[in-house]
N, C-alpha and C positions, 0 to 999 in steps of 0.2 A: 801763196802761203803766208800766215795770219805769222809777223816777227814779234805783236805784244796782243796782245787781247788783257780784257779787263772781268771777270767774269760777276754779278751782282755785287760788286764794289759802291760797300757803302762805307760814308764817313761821319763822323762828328765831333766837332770844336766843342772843346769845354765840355766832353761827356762825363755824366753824374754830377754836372752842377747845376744851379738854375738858369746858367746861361748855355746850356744846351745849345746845341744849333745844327740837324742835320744840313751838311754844307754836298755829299753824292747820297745819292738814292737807289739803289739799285742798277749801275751804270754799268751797261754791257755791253763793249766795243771790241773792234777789231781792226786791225793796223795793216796793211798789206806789205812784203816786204817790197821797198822800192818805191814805197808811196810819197807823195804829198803832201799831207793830211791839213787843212785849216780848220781849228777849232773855237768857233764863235758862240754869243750867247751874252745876253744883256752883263750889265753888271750884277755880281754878285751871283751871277748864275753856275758858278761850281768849276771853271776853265783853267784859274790856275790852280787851285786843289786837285783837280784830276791830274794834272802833268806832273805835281811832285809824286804822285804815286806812280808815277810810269819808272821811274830810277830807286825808290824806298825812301825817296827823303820823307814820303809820308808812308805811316802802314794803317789799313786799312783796319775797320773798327770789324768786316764779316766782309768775306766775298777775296777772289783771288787778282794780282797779276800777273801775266804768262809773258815770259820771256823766250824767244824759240820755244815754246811748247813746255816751259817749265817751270812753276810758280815760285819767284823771288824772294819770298818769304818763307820755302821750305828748310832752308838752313841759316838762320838770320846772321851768323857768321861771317856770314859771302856774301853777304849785300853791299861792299866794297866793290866786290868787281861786277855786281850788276853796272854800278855806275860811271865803271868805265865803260859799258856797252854802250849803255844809255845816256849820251852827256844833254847836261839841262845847261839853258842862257836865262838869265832873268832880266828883264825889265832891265833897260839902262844899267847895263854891266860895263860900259868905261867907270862906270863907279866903285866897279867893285877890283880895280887893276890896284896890285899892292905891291910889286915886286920893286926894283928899281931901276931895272930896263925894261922895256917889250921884250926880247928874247926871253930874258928869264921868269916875265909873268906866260909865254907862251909853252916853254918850257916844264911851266908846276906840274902839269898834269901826266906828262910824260915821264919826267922824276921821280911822282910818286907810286908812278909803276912798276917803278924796279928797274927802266930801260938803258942801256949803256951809252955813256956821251956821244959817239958815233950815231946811234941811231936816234937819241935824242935830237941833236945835231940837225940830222935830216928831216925828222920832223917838223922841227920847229921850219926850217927853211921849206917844205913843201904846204906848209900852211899858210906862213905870210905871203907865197907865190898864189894862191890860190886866193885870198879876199884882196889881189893884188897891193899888199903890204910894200912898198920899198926896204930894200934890205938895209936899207940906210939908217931907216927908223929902228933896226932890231935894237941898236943900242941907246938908244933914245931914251931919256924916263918916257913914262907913259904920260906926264904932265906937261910935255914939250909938244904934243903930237894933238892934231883939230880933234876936234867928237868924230867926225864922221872915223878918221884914222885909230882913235881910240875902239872905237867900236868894232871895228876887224880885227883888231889885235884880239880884243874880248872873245870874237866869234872864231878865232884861228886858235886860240887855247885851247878849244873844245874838239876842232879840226885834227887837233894835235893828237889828240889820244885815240883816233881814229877810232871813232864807236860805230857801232849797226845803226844808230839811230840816235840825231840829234834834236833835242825839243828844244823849240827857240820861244819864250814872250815875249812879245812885242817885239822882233827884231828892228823893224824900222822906226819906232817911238821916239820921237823929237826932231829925227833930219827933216834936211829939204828935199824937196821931189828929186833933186837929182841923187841926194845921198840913197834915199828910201831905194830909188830904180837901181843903182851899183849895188848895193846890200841883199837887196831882193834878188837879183841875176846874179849873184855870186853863190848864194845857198844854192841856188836850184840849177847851175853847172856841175857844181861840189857834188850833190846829191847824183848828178846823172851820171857824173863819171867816175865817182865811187862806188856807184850801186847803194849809195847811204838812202835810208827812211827819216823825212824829214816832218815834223809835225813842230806847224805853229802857231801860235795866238794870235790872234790878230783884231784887233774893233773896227779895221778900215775893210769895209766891204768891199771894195776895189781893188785891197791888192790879194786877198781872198780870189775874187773870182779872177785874177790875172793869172795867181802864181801854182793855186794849189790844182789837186786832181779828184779828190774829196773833202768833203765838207762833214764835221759833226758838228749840231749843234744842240746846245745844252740850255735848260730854263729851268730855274728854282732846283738845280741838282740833281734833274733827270736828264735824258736823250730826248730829245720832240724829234729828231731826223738825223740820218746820215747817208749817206751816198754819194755818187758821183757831182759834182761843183756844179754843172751848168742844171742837172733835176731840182738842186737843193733851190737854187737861188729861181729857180723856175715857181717856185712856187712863194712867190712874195706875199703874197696876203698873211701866210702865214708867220712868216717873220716878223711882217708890221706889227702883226698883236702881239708878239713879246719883245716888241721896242727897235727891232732890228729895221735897217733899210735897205733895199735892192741899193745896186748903184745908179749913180746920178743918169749914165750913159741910159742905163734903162728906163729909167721914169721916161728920158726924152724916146725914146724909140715906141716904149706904152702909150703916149700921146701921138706920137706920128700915126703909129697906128688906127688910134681911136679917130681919126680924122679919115682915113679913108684910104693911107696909103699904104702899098704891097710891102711890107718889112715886119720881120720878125719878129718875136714878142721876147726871144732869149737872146738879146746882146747884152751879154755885161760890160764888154771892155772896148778901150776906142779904137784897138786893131776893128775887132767884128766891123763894128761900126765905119769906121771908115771901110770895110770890105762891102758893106751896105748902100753906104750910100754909092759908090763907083758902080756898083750894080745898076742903080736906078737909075745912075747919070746915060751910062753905056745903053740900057732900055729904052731910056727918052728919042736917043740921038739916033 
């Protein structure tokens, strides 16, 4: 069952000026509930324009989007609480913590729901439990506490208002490979054991084909593909021409290949791959 679809959603920046600019085209998607979703696509290619239309922060110049089955834009009134269904993260959101502890920047969003201290209360602590927050930080400013710990508290404000479906930018943009690895296995526990839909941006093709389970990908404000993660990326040629790359893991198993040896042409990731090579070791022996 489709929890957003997007139905010929078009956009444009600066409309009736002469700086025009359609930014979507005709963009026609579908979200499954329980999904994944990675949405790639060169720069400039329409990705985070589409996502502020998933919540109304953007409204569309023609064309619908469907919320359960019901366009968000039919009573513009109540486009408040689309957005607490729908909660968005943008790009390096330790930046955007303004409160003067974690708890009560975790807390905003729950408050502004109307929610009673009790269950705020509980929210707020079942969400720093989950991007494994220490409770110790709740009282912290948010300026005392590393980026990576910044950044969960960022992505546990959202946790907080328990929506159907969380759209993350860039979640991992700026960590180190260990922050990126905790950040990225934290979304995708959260999502499993909520039943949440999670959809996010992402330019590292790596953690793309690690974390998600569909792939859309968008060029100059259209759709070129969507589908399941290992068809999309299966088909590399077509990504190279609009800028994108397989991952690195791949190129090397495309050249093992071309050499003459029995392995795959669809490893994206270094699990596969190491499940690869132990194969051909175990054959040899």
């Amino acid at each position: 069952m489709a929890i957003i679809e997007t139905r010929n959603l078009i956009y444009d920046y600066s409309q009736g000026t002469p700086f025009e600019l359609r930014a979507l085209d005709d963009v026609c998607l579908s979200i499954e509930e329980g999904d994944f979703l990675g949405i790639i696509g060169p720069t400039g290619s329409g990705k985070s324009t589409l996502v502020q239309h998933l919540n109304g922060l953007l409204r569309p110049v023609s064309g619908q989007v469907l919320l359960e089955g019901k366009d968000i834009w039919a009573e513009p009134a109540k486009i408040r609480q689309v957005r607490f269904k729908v909660g968005m993260m943008f790009q390096y959101p330790e930046y955007q913590l303004f409160e003067e502890t974690i708890y009560k920047d975790i807390a905003f969003g729950p408050k502004n729901m109307g929610l009673d201290e009790d269950e705020i209360d509980k929210r707020v602590r079942e969400a720093a439990s989950f991007v494994d927050l220490p409770q110790a930080c709740l009282e912290k400013s948010p300026y005392h506490l590393s980026g990576g710990e910044m950044r969960r508290a960022a992505i546990a404000g959202i946790m907080a208002m328990r929506p159907k479906v969380i759209v993350l930018d860039e979640p991992a943009a700026g960590l180190d490979p260990y922050g990126r690895e905790a950040i990225m296995g934290q979304i995708r526990d959260y999502g499993k054991e909520t039943h949440t839909t999670v959809v996010i941006v992402s330019h590292s093709m790596e953690e793309i084909t690690r974390w998600t389970n569909s792939v859309l990908v968008l060029d100059k404000g259209r759709v070129l593909m969507a589908g399941p993660t290992e068809e999309i990326f299966s088909q590399a040629a077509k990504l190279e021409e609009i800028g994108l790359t397989i991952p690195q893991i791949s190129k090397v198993f495309m050249q093992l290949r071309a050499q003459g040896l029995d392995v795959p042409a669809n490893v994206f990731t270094v699990e596969q791959a190491e499940r690869e090579v132990l194969r051909l070791l175990a054959k040899k022996s």
